[in-house]
N, C-alpha and C positions, 0 to 999 in steps of 0.2 A: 504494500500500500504506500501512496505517495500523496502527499496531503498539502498543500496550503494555506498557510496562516497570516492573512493581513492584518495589520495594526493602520486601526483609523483614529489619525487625532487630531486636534487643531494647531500641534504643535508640538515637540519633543516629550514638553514634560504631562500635556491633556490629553490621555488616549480616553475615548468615548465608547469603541466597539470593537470586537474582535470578528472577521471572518473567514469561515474552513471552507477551503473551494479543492474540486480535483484539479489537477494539474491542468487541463483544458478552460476552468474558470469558472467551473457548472458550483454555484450556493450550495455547500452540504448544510452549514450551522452558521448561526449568528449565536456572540458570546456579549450580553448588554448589560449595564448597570442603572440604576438610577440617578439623574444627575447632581453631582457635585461638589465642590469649589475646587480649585487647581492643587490645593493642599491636602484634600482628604483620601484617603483611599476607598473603595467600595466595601462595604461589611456581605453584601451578598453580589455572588454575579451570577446569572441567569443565562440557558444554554436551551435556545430556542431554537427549532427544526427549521430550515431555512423556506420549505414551499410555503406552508401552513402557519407560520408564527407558533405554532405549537411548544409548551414550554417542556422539554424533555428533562431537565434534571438543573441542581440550584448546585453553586458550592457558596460552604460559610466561612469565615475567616475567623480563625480565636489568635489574637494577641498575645502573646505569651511573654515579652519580656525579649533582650537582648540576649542574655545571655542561652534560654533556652529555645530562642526561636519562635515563627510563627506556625502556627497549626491549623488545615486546613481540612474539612469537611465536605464529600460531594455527594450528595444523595441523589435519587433519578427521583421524580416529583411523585408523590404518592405512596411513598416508602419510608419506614421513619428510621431504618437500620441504615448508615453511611455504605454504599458502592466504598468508598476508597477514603481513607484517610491520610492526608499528605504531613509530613514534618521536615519542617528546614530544619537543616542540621550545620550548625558553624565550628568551627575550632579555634583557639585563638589565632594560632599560626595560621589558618585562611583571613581571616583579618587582616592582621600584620601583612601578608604577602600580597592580601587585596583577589584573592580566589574567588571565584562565582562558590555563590551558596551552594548547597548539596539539599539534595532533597531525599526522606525514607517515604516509600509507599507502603502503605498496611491495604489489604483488597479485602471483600468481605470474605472472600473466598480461601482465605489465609496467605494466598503467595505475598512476597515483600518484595518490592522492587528497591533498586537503589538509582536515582536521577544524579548524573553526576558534570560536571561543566568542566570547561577549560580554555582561557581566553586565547590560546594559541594552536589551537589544532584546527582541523578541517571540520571536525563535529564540533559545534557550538557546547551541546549537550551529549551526552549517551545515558542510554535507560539498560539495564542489567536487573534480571531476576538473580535473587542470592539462592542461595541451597537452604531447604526446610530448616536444618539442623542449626544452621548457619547464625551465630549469637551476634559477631561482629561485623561491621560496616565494612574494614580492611579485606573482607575475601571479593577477588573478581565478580564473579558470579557469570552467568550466561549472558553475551550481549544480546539485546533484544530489538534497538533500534536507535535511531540518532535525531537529532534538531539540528539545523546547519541554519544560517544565517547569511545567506547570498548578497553580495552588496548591492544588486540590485534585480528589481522584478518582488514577489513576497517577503514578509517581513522574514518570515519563517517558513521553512522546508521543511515534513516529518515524510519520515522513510524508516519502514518497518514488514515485516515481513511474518511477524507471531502471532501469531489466533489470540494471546494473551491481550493483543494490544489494537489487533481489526478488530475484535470483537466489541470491544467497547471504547470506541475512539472519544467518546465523551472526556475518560480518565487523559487521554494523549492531549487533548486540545486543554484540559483543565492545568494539567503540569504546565505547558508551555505558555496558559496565561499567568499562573501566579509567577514563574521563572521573570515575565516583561514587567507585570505590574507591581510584584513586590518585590522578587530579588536585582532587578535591575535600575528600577528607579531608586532602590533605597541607598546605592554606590554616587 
């Protein structure tokens, strides 16, 4: 699968809308918030079927603090159990060094992904399923797909090939907005 991800904004720091297109341009999703002001972030964003306005699934943002990170909740609409749970994860030394944030995925499903960045490679991002047994962050784990960031044409490229991740591309397009809207603008 090969996905497109536009960032619409009135400007660097005011994104307004996210849109998921296939590579030809065809609308899969619109990802919308409520508006406003240039300072605030969105407590909820809303992930709407692109023909119908249909609202497929909300994620919620919990606040946690600096040190522990932000914590992110995405449910599909009419369900009160989270699809996926996101957790920024920092260290001091990615601070100090200025590393893109890391993200844990918890799935309802139990798998854990690990979302990981890199300001100097080809992949923006790569997303990696860890092993069941698997306690620590530091194991490889299976790569599963990438986020690239082309300097021009979409804001965002995903390319992926797992059924873990066609299957519910809602969680794909979820990562790579909190990655723009909160670990990007907050550098």
């Amino acid at each position: 699968m090969i996905a497109h991800l536009h960032r619409d904004a009135f400007s660097e720091v005011y994104t307004y809308r996210y849109r998921l297109t296939d590579p030809d341009g065809k609308l899969l999703l619109e990802v919308t918030w409520p508006a406003l002001s240039l300072t605030e972030r969105p407590a909820t964003l809303f992930f709407n079927n692109a023909p119908d306005g249909q609202r497929l699934a909300h994620l919620d943002w919990e606040e946690r603090g600096w040190w522990l990170g932000d914590r992110f909740h995405l449910f599909l609409e009419g369900r009160k159990n989270a699809l996926a749970v996101v957790d920024e994860h920092w260290r001091i030394v990615d601070r100090i060094l200025l590393h893109l944030p890391r993200y844990r995925v918890t799935l309802a499903n139990g798998n854990r992904l690990k979302v990981q960045g890199s300001r100097y490679s080809r992949s923006f991002y790569e997303i990696f399923v860890l092993p069941a047994q698997s306690e620590t962050e530091e194991e490889a784990g299976t790569w599963l797909g990438e986020i690239t960031h082309p300097p021009a044409g979409p804001t965002y490229i995903l390319r992926t090939e797992s059924p873990l991740l066609t299957e519910t591309p809602l969680l794909l397009v979820a990562i790579v907005t909190i990655v723009d809207l909160w670990g990007l603008q907050r550098e």
